[in-house]
Backbone as CSV, one residue per row, in Angstrom:
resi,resn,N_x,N_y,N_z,CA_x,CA_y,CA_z,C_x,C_y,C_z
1,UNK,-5.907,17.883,24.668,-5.824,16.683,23.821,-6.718,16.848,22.598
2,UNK,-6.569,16.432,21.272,-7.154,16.676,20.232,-7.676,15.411,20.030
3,UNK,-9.233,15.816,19.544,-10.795,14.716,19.576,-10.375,14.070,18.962
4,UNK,-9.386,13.810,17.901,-8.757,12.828,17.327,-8.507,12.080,18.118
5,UNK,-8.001,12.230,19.562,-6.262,11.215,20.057,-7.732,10.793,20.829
6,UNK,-7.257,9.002,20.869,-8.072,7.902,21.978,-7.639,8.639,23.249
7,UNK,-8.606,8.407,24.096,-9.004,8.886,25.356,-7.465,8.112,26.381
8,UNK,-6.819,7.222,25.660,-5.766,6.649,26.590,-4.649,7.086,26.425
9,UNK,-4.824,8.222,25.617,-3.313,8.532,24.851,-2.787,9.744,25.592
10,UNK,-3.218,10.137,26.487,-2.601,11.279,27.173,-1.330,11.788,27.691
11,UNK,-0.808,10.610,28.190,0.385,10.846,27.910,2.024,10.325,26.780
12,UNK,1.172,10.471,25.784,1.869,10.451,24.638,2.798,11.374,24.357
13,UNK,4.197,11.177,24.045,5.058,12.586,23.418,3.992,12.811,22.319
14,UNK,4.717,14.414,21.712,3.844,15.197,20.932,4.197,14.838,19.669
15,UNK,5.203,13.728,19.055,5.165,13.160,17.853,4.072,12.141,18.131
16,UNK,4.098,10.981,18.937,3.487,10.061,19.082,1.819,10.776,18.550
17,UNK,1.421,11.508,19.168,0.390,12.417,19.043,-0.179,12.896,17.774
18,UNK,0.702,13.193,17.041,0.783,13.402,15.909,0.892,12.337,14.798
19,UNK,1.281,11.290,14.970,1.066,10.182,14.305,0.013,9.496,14.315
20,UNK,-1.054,9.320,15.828,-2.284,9.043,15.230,-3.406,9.640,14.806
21,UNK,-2.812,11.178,14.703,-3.831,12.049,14.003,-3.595,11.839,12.728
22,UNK,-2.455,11.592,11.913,-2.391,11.326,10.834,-2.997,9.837,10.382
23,UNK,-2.502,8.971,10.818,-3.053,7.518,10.860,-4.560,7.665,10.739
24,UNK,-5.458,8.255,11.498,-6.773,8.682,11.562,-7.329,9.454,10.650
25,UNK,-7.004,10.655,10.177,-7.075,11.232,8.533,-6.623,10.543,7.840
26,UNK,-5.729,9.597,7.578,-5.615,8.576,6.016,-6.728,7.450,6.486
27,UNK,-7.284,7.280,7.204,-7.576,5.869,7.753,-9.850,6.652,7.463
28,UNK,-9.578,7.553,7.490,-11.558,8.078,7.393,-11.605,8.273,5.743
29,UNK,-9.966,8.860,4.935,-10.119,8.795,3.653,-10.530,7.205,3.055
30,UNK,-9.511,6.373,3.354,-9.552,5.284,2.723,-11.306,4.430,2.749
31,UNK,-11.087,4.470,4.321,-12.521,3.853,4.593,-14.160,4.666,3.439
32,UNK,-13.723,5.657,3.373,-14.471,6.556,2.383,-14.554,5.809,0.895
33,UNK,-13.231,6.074,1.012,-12.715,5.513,-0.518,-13.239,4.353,-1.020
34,UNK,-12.663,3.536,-0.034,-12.733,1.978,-0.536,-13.243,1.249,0.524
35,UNK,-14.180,1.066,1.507,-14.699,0.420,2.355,-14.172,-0.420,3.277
36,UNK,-14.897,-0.803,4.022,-13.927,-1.517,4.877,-13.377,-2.509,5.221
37,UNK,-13.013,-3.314,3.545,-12.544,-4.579,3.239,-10.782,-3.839,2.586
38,UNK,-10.671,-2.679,2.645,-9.014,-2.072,2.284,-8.227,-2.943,3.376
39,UNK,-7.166,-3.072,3.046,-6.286,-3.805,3.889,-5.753,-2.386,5.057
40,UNK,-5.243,-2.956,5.537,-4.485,-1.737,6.994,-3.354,-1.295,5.995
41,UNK,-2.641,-1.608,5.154,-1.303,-1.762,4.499,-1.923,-0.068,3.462
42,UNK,-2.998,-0.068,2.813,-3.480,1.303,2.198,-3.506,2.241,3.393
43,UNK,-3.879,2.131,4.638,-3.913,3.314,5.329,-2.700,3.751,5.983
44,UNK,-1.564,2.584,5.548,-0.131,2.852,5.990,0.589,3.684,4.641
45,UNK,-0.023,3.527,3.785,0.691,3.986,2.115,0.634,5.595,2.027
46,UNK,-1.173,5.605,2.226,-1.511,6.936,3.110,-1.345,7.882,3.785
47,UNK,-1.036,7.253,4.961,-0.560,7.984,5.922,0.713,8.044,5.810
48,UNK,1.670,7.545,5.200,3.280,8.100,4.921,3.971,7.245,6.300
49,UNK,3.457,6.228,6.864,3.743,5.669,8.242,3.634,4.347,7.722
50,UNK,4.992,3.744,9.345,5.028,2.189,8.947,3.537,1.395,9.420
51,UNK,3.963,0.237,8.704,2.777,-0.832,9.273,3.061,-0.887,10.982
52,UNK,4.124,-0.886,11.106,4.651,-1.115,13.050,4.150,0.496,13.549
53,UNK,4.171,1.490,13.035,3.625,2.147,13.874,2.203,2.718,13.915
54,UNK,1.254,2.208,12.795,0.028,1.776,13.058,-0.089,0.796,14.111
55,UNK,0.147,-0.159,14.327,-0.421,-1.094,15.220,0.410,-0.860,16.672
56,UNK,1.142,0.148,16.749,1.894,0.558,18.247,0.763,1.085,18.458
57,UNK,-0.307,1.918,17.946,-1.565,2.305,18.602,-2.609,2.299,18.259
58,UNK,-2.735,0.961,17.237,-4.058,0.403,17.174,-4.039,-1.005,17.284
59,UNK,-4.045,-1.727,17.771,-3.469,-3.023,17.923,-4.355,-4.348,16.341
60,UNK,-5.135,-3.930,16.115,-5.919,-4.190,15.036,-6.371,-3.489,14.451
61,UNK,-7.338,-3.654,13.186,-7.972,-3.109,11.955,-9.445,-2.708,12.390
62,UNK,-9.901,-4.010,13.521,-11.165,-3.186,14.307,-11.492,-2.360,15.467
63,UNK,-9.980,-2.249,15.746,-9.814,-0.892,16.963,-9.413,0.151,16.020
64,UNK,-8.990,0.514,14.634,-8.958,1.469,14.028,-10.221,1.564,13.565
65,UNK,-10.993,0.848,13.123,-12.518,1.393,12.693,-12.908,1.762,13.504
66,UNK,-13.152,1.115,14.463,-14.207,1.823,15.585,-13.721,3.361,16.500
67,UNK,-12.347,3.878,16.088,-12.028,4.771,16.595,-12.286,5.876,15.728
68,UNK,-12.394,5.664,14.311,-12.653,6.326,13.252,-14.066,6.518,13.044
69,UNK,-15.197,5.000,13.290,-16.584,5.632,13.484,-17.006,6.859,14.600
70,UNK,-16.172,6.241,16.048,-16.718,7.042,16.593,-16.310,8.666,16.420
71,UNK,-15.007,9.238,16.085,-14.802,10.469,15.806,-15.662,11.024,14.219
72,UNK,-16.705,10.285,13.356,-17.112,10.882,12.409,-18.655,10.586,13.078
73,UNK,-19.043,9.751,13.708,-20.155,10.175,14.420,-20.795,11.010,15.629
74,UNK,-19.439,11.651,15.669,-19.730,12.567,17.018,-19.537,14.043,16.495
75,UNK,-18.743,14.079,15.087,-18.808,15.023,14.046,-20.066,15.629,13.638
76,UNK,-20.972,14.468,13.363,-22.505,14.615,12.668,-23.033,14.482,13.675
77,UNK,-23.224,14.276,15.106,-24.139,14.129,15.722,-23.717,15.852,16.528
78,UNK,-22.971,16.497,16.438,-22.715,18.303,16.609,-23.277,18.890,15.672
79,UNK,-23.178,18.433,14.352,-23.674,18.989,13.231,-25.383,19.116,13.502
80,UNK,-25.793,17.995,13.884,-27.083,17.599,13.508,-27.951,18.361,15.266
81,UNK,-27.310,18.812,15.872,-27.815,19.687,17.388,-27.650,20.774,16.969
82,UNK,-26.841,21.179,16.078,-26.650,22.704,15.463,-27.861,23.128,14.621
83,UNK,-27.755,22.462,13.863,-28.873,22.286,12.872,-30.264,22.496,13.475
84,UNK,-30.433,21.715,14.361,-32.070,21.625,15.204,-32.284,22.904,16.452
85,UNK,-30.951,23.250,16.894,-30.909,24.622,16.915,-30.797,26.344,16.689
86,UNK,-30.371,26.238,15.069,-30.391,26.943,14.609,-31.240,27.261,13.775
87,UNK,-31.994,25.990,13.003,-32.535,26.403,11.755,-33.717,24.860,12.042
88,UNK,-34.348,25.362,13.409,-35.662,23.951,13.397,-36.594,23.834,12.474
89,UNK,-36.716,22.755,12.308,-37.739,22.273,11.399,-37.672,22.869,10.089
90,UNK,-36.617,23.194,10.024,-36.743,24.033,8.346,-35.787,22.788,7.305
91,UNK,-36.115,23.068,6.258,-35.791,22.696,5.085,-34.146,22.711,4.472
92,UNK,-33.972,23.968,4.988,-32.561,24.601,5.417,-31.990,23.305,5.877
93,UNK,-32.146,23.129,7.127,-31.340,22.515,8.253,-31.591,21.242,8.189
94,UNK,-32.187,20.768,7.352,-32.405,19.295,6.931,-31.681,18.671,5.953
95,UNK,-31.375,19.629,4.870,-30.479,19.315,3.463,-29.154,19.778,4.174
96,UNK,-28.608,20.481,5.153,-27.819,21.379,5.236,-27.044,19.604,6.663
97,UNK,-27.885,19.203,7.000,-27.421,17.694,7.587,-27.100,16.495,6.791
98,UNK,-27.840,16.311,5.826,-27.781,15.248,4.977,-26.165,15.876,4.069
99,UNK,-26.591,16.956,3.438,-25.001,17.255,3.240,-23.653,16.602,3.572
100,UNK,-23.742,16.984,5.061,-22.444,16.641,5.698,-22.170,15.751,6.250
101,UNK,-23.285,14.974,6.538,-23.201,13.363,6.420,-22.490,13.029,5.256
102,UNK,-23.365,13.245,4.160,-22.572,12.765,2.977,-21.151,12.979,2.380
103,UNK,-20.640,14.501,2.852,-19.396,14.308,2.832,-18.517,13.674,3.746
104,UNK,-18.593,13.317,5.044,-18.005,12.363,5.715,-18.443,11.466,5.623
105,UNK,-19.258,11.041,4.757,-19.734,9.099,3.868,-19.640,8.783,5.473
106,UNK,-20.881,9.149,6.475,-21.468,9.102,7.849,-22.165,7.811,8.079
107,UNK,-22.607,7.766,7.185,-23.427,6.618,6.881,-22.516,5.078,6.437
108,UNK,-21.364,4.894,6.234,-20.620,3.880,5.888,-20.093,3.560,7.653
109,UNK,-19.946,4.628,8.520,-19.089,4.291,9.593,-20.077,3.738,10.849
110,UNK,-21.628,3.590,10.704,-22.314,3.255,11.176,-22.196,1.931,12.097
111,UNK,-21.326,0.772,10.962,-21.735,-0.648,11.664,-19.978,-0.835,12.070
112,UNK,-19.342,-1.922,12.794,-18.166,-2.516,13.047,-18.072,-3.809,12.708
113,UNK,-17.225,-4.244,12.369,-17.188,-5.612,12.077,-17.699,-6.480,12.858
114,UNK,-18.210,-7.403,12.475,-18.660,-8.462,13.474,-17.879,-9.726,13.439
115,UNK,-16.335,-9.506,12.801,-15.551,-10.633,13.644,-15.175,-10.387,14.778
116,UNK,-15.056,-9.394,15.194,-14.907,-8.450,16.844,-14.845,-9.632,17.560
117,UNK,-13.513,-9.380,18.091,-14.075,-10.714,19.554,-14.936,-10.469,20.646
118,UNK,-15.278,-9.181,20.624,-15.967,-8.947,21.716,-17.026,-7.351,20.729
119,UNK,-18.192,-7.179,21.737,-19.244,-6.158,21.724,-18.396,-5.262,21.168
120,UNK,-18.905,-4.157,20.205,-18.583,-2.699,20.522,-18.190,-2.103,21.749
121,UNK,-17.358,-1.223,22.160,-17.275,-0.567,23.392,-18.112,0.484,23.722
122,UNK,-18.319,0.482,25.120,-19.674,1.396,25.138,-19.605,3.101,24.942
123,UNK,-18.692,3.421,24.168,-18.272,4.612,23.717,-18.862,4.819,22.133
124,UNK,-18.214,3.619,21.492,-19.188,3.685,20.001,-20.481,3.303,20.150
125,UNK,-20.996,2.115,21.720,-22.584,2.148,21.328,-23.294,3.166,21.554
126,UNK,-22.603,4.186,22.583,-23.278,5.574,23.323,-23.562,6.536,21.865
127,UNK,-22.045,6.863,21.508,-22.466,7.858,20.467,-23.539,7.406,19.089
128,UNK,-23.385,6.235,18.691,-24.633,5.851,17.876,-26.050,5.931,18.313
129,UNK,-26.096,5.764,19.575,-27.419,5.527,19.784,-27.554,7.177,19.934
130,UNK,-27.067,7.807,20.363,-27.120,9.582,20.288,-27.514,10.391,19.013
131,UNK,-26.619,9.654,18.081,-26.186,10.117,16.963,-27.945,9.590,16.342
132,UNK,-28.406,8.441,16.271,-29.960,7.937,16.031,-30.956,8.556,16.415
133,UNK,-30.840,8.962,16.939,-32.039,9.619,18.109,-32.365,11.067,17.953
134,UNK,-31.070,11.520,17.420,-30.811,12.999,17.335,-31.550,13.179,15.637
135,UNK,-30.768,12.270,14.741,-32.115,11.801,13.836,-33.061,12.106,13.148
136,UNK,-33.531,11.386,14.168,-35.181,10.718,14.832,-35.527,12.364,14.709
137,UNK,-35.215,12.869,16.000,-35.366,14.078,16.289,-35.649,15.559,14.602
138,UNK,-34.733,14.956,14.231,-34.264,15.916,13.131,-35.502,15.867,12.174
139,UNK,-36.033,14.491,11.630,-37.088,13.595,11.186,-38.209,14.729,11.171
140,UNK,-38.601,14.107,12.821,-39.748,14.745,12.979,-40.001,16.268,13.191
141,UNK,-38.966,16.712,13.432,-39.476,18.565,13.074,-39.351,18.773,12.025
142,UNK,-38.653,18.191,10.903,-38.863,18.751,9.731,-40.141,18.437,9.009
143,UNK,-40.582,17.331,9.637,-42.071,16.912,8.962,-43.447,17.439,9.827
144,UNK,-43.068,17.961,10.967,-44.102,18.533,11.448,-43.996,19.732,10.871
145,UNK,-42.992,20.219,10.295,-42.833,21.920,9.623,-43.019,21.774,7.905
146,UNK,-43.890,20.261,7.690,-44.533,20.207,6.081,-43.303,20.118,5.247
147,UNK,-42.356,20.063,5.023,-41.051,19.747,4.011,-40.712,18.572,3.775
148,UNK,-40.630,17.694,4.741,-40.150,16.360,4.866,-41.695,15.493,4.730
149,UNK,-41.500,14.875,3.302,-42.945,13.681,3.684,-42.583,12.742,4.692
150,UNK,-43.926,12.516,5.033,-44.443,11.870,6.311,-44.218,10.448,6.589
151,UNK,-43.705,9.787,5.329,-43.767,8.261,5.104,-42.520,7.944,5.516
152,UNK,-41.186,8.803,5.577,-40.043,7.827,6.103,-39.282,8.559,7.226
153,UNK,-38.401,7.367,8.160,-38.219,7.508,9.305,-36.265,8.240,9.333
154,UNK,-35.692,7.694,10.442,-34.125,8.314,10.215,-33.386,6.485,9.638
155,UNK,-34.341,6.086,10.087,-33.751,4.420,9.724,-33.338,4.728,8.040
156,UNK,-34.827,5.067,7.341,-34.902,5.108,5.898,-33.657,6.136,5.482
157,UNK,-33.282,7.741,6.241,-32.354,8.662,6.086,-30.539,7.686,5.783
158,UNK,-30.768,6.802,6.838,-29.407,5.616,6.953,-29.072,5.165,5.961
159,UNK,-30.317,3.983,5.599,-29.930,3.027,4.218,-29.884,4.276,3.064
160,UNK,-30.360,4.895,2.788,-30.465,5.916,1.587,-29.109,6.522,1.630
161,UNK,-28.452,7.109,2.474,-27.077,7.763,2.636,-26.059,6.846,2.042
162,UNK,-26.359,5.185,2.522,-25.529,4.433,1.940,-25.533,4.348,0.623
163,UNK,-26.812,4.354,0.161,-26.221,4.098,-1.191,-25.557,4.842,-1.830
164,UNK,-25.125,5.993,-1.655,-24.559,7.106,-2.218,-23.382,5.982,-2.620
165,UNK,-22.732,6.243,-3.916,-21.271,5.741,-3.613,-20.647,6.570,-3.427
166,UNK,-19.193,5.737,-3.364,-18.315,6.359,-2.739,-17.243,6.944,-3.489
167,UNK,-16.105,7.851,-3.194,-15.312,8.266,-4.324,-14.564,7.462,-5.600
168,UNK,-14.638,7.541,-6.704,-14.647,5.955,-7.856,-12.799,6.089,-7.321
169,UNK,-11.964,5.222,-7.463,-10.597,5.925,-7.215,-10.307,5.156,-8.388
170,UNK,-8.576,5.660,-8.794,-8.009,5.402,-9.941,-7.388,4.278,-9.235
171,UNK,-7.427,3.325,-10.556,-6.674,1.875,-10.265,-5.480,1.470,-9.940
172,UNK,-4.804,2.853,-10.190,-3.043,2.857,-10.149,-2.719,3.238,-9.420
173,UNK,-3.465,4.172,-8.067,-2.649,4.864,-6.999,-4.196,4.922,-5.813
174,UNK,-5.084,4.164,-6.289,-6.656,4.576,-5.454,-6.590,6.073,-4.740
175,UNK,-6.099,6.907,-5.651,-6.419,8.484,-5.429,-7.894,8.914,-5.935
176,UNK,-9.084,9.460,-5.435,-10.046,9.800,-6.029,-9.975,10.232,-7.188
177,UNK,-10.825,9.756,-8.481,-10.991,10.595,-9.556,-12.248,10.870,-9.773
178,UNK,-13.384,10.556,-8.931,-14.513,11.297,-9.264,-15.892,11.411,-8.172
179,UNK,-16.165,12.016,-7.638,-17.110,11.743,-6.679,-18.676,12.469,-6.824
180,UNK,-19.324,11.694,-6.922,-20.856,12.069,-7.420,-21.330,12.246,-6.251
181,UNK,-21.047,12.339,-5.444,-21.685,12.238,-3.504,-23.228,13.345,-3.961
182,UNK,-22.820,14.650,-4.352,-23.705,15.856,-4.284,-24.741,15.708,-5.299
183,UNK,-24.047,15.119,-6.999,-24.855,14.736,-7.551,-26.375,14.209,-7.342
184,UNK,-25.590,12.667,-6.542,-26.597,11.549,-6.509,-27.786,11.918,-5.055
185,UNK,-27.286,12.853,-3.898,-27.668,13.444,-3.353,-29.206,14.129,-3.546
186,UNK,-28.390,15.370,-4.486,-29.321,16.115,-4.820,-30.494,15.376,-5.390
187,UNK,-30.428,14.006,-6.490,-31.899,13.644,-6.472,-32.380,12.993,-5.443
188,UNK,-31.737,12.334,-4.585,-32.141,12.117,-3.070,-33.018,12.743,-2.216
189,UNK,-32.710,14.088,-2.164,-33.340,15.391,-1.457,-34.529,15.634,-2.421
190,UNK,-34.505,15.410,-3.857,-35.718,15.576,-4.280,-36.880,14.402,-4.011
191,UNK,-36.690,13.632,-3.943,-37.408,12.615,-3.506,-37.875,12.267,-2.051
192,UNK,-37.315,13.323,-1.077,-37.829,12.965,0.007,-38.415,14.500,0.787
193,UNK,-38.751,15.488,-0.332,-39.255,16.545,-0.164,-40.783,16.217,-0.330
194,UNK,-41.360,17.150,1.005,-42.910,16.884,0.663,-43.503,17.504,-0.276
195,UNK,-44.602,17.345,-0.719,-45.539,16.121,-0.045,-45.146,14.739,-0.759
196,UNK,-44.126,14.219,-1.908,-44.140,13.415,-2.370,-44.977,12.550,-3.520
197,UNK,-44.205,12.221,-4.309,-45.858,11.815,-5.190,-45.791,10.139,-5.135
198,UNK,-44.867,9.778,-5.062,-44.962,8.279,-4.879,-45.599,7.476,-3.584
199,UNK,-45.788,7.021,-3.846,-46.590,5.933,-2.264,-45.344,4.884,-1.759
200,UNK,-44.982,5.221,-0.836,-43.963,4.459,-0.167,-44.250,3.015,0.052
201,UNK,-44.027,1.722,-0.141,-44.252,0.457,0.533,-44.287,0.595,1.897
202,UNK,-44.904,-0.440,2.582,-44.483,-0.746,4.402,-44.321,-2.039,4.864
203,UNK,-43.545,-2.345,5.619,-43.296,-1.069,6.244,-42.091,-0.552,6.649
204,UNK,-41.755,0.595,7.143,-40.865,1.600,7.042,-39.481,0.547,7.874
205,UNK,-38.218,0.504,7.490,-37.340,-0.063,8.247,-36.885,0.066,9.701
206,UNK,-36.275,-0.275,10.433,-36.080,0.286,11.250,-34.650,-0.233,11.590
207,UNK,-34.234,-0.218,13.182,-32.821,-0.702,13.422,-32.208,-2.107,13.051
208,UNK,-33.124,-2.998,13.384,-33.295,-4.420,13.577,-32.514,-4.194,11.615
209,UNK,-33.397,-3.719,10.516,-33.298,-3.641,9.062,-31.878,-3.182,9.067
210,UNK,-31.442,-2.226,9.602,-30.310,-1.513,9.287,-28.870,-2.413,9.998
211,UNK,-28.662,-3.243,11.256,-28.089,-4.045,11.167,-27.841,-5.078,10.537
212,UNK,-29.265,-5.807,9.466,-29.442,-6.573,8.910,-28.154,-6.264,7.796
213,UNK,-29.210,-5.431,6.960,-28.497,-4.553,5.544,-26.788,-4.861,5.934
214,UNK,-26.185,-4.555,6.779,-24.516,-4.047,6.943,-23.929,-5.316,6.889
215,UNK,-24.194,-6.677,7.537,-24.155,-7.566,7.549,-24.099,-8.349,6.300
216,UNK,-24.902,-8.564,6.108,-25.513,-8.910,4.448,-24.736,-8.173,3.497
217,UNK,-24.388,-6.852,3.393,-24.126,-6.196,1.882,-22.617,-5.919,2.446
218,UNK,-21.907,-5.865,3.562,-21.100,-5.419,3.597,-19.786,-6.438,4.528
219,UNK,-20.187,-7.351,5.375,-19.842,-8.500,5.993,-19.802,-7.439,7.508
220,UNK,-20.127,-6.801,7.767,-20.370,-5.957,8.900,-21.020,-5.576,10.322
């Protein structure tokens, strides 16, 4: 079965199969694109598929997000064990994470809507809290190995990723026409290289901040 297909889909024919892998690649672009106030109707335009056979296997707009966070956070949270195993505490393996966060705009798929009639499922709360921790983790070896100043946490790594924007798209077809992701990045990474010359405020955010933020800036 491909990490794409929901865990219920197993016995799906091999078109069926194939339709929500596609549905799922137009559906991580858009959310990229244009956040997660796009209607379902762009990720049907997208994906070259009807509105009826989006919702034959997603029954809503917040069982497609949350199937889409969790396959781009389990993306970066491989990335980010690779990283801490291959290249610890280095400098390398710190920019070489933030990277690829940023190209899967990792940081946008973080929160779920909170009209949800119900909790997250404990599949997206598992891999977030994994995906945090791992982090955390990442955080502190790079700052015990002197590269990373000392003043901010993976909370601060979160909100900062967000602000990146996102691809500008053209008004006539919302096809990307320009994406600064690496740009705006790169002074990012300069600013959070040690030792730092600025004095950080406190204090440092944490989870409690980062649910706040999504809520507030994003209705999330």
């Amino acid at each position: 079965m491909s990490p794409t297909t929901p865990p219920d889909d197993r016995r799906l024919r091999a078109d069926a199969r194939q339709n929500i892998e596609q549905i799922l690649r137009a559906a991580r672009d858009v959310f990229a694109d244009l956040g997660y106030q796009v209607s379902i109707a762009e990720v049907a335009r997208r994906s070259g598929l009807g509105m009826g056979t989006i919702y034959r296997h997603f029954p809503n707009k917040t069982a497609l997000v949350e199937r889409v966070a969790i396959e781009v956070m389990r993306e970066s949270l491989t990335e980010v064990r690779r990283a801490l195993a291959e290249e610890p505490g280095s400098w390398t393996g710190f920019t070489r994470v933030m990277r690829h966060m940023t190209r899967l705009r990792s940081s946008q798929l973080f929160p779920v809507s909170r009209g949800r009639a119900k909790e997250p499922g404990p599949e997206l709360h598992g891999i977030r809290t994994e995906l945090l921790a791992a982090l955390d983790d990442l955080v502190v070896r790079t700052q015990s190995a002197g590269t990373l100043r000392e003043d901010v946490n993976a909370s601060d790594l979160v909100l900062m990723l967000n602000s990146i924007p996102p691809r500008i798209p053209d008004p006539t077809d919302g096809s990307p026409v320009a994406d600064l992701a690496d740009r705006h990045l790169g002074v990012l990474l300069d600013g959070l290289r040690a030792p730092g010359t600025e004095r950080l405020a406190l204090p440092a955010p944490g989870r409690r901040e980062i649910d706040q933020f999504f809520r507030a800036t994003h209705d999330l």
